[in-house]
C-alpha positions, 0 to 999 in steps of 0.5 A: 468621021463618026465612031461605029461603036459610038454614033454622034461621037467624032472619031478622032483617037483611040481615047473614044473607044476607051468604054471598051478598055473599061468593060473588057477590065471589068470582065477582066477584074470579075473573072479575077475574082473567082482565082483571089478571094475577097469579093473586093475585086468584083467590087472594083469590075463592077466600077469599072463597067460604071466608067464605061458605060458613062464615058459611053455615053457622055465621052468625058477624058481619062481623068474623068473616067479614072475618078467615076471608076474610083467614085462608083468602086468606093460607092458600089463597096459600100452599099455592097458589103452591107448588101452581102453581109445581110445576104449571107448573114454570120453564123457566130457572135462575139462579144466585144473584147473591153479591158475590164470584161477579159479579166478572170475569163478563160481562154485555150492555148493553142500555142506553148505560152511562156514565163514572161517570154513573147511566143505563146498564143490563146484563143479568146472569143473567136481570135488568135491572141499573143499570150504571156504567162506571168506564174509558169510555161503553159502547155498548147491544148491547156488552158488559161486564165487571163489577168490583164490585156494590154493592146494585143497581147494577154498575160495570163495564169495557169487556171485551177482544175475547177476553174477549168472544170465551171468554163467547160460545163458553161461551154457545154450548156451553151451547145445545149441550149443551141 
């Protein structure tokens, strides 16, 4: 007997119609992606469809299936994150955080950062930072001068008013400037 779905094809077991199973859980994993941020599902739905549409055609077993699925999902989110980050491009820039560039730069503190205490963060170019003081307790809204970087934490000083004063005027330039 013949599968009505798939001509040529005997039709022996439900594993025929498993094409079926891998769309209706690329829909399923597309849908899913408007409900959980992330765009990697949809990644994953459109593998999916791949794995049907090949097992469609060529009727290979389910360990086949699983690895085309696997295979197309790696390759569609590769070529796909590239193909979405030149879609929507970023609007901001950072430069590279490199031990010796971070010393004397200034930074916010948004986060009460304490006398050689853990606790405290900064914002340094963009990104939240574990931050401890090495001369007093620094106020969130204040800023700071950071010594050193050691991994993800930053020890800084209280900064001079003037210090304070020169990064805000850049800050201001640079808005200028845009």
């Amino acid at each position: 007997m013949e599968c009505l779905l798939n001509p040529g094809v005997p039709c022996d077991s439900w594993a025929n119609y498993a094409y079926l199973i891998w769309i209706g859980l690329g829909v399923l994993l597309t849908v899913l992606e408007f409900f959980i941020p992330g765009v990697f599902i949809l990644f994953f739905g459109l593998g999916a469809f791949v794995a049907g549409g090949l097992h469609y055609l060529f009727n290979f077993g389910i360990g086949m299936q699983v690895t085309v699925w696997i295979i197309s999902s790696f390759i569609i989110i590769l070529f796909g994150a590239k193909f979405l980050k030149d879609l929507f491009p970023s609007d901001q820039s950072y430069e590279p955080t490199m031990i010796e560039n971070v010393q004397g730069r200034i930074a916010r503190v948004i986060k009460n950062v304490h006398f050689e205490k853990k606790g405290g963060r900064i914002s340094f170019q963009g990104t939240d930072w574990d931050a401890i003081s090495k001369d007093s307790e620094i106020t969130k809204g204040s800023f700071a001068k950071i010594l050193e970087r050691n991994n993800l934490t930053f020890y800084v000083i209280t900064p001079s008013e003037e210090e304070v004063a020169i990064y805000l005027n850049s800050i201001k330039k640079v808005e200028e400037d845009d």
